[in-house]
matplotlib code that plots the C-alpha trace (Angstrom):
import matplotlib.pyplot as plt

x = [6.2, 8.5, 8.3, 10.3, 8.5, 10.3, 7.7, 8.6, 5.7, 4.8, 1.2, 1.4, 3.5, 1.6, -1.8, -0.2, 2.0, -0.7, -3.1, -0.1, 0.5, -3.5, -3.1, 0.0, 2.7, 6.2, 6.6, 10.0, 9.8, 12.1, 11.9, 14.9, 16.9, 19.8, 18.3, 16.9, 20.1, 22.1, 18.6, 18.7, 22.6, 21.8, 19.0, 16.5, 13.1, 10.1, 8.7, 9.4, 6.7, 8.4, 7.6, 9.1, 9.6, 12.1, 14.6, 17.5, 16.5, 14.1, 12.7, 13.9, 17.8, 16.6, 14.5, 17.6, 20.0, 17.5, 16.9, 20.9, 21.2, 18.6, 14.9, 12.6, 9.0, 9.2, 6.1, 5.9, 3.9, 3.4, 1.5, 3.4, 1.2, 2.4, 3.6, 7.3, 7.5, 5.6, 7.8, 10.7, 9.7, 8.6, 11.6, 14.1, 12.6, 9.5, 6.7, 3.5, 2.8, -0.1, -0.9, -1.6, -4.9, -5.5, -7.1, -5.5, -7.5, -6.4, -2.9, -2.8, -4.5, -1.8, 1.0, -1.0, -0.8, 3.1, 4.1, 1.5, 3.7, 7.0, 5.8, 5.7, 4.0, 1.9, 0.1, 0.2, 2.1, 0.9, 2.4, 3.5, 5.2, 5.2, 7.7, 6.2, 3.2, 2.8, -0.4, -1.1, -3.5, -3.7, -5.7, -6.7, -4.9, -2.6, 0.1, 1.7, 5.2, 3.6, 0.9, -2.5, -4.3, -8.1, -8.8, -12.5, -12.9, -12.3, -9.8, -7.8, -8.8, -7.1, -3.8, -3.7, -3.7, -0.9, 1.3, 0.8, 1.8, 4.7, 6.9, 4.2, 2.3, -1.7, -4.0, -7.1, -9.1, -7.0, -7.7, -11.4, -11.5, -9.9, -12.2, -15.5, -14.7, -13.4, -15.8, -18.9, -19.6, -20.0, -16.9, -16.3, -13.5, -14.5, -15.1, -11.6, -10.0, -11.8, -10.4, -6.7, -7.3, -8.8, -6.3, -3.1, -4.5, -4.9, -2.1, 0.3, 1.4, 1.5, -1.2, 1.5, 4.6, 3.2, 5.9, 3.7, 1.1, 2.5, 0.6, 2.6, 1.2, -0.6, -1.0, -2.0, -0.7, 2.6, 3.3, 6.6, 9.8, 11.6, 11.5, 12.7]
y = [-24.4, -21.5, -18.6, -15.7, -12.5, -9.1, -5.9, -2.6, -1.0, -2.2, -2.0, -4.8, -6.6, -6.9, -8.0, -10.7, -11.7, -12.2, -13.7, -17.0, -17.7, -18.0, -20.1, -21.9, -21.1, -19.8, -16.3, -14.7, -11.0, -8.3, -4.8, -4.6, -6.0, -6.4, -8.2, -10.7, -11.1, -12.5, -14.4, -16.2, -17.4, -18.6, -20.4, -22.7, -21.1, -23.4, -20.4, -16.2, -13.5, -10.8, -7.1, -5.2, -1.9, -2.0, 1.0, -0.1, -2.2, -4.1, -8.4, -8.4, -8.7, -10.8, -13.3, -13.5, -14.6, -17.4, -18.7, -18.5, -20.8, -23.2, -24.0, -22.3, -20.9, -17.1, -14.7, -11.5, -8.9, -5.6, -2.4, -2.2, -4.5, -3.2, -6.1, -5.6, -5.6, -9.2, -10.3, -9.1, -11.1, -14.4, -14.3, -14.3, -17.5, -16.0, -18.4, -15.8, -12.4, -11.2, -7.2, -5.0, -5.0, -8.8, -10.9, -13.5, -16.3, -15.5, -15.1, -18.6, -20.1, -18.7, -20.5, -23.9, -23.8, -23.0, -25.4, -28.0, -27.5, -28.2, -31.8, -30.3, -30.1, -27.0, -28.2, -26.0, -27.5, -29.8, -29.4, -26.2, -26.1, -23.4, -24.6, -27.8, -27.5, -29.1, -29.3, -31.4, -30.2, -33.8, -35.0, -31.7, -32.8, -31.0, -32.4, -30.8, -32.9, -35.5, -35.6, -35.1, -32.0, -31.5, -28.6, -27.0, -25.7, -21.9, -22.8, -25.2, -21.9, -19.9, -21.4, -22.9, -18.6, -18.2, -21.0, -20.0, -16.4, -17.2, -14.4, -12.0, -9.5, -9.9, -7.6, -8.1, -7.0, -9.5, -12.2, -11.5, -11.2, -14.8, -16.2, -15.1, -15.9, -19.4, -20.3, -18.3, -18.5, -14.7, -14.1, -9.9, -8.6, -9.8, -13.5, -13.4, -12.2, -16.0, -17.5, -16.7, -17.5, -20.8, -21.7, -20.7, -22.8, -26.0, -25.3, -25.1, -22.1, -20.1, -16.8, -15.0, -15.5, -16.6, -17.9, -19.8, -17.1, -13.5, -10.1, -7.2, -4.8, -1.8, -4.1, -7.5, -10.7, -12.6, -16.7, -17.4, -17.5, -19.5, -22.8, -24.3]
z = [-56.4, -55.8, -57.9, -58.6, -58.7, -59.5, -59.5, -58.2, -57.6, -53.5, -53.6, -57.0, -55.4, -51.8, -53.8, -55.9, -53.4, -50.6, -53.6, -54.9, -51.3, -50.3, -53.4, -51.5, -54.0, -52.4, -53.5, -53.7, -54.4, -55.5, -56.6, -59.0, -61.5, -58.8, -56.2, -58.4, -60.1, -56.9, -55.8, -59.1, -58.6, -55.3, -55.7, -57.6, -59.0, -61.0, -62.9, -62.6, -63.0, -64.2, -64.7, -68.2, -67.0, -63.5, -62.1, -62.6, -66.1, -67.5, -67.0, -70.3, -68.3, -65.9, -68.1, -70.1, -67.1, -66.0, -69.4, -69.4, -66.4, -67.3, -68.6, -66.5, -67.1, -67.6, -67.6, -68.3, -66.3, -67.9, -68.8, -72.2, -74.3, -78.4, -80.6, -80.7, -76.8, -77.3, -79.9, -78.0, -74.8, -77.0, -78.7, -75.7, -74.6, -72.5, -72.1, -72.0, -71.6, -69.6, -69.6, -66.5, -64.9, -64.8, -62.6, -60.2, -61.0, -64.6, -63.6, -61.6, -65.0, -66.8, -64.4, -64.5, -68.5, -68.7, -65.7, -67.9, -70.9, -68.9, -67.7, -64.3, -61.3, -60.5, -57.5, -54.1, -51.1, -49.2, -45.9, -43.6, -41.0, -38.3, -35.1, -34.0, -36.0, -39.0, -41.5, -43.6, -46.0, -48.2, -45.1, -43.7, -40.5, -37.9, -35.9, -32.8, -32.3, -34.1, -32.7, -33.9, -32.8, -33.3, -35.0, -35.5, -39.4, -38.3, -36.3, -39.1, -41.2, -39.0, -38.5, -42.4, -42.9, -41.1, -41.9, -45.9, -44.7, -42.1, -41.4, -42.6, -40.3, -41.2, -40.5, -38.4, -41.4, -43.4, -41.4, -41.1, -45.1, -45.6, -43.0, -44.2, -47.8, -47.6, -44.2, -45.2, -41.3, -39.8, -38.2, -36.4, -34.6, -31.2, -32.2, -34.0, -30.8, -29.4, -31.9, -31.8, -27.9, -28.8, -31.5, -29.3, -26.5, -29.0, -30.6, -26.7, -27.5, -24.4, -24.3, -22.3, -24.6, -27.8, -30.2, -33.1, -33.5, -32.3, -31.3, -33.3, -31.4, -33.3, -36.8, -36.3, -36.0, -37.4, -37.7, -35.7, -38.2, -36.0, -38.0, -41.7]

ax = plt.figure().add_subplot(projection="3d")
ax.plot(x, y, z, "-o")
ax.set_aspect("equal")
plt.show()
């Protein structure tokens, strides 16, 4: 499912962004009113998270262009939680209104039940790609070229991180968070470092030149962009 998000305040945005792609949603976001605006007459959204209160407008623009082009799921993410914002929202054709601090797992409930309502689909992807790589998360396999590659549970762990978060430079601390929480196994910096070794070596991509998983020096690592 891809998803439009427009928020302008970063350090929102980073948290929800990182949280709906762990959950393997495709997250497109956009600080203003603007960018979206172009983004939207270019290309094809299931559902957009929008935030009220933007610099150079408000979601209320925004959610009225996309219910303009079509019938998508709109949700509104704000502070501002009086009755005639609400009203305002509902009336314009927003699906839901969810008020500033939530939780994810609240959030992604809240997506599940307007995609329900739709007669669509809501379920996370089942296949990345990353180069020659592909997983296939339906069978919890992964394929080099085609062919099958064994994987030990870190190590699928691992890579399944980084394919949901291609293009994005992680943090060893990140990395180490998602680990421990989905693995429960005790995982430090040092036995990380092994497994990125491990994982490149399984995976054929070259320790010296790595192109699937790269070192940004100083910050962590980054999923090669090079493929679709």
């Amino acid at each position: 499912m891809r998803i439009l998000f427009v928020e302008d305040d970063r350090i929102i945005a980073d948290g929800l962004c990182y949280s709906l792609r762990q959950e393997g949603y495709e997250v497109i976001h956009f600080l203003d009113v603007e960018s979206a605006r172009a983004a939207i007459q270019e290309n094809r959204f299931d559902l957009a998270l929008l935030d009220l209160g933007l610099p150079d407008g408000s979601g209320y623009d925004i959610c009225r262009l996309i219910k303009a082009k079509g019938d998508t799921p709109v949700i509104f993410l704000t502070a501002i939680d009086d009755e005639v914002n609400v009203v305002m929202g509902l009336d314009m054709g927003a699906d839901d209104y969810i008020t500033k601090p939530f939780r994810i797992r609240e959030l992604i409930s809240r997506i599940k039940s307007v995609t329900r309502r739709y007669g669509r689909t809501d379920q996370a992807r089942t296949v990345y790609e990353i180069s020659d790589i592909t997983i296939d998360t339906a069978r919890a396999k992964v394929y080099k070229a085609g062919k099958e590659i064994i994987l030990t549970a870190l190590e699928y762990r691992l890579l399944l991180i980084f394919a949901r978060n291609k293009g994005q430079i992680l943090g060893r601390s990140q990395l180490l968070e998602a680990l421990w929480d989905v693995a429960g196994d005790f995982v430090n910096d040092n036995t990380l470092t092994v497994y990125i070794k491990r994982l490149r070596e399984k995976i054929g991509d070259d320790p010296q030149n790595p192109r699937i998983i790269q070192t940004v020096r100083g910050m962590g690592y980054r999923a090669g962009q090079t493929d679709s």
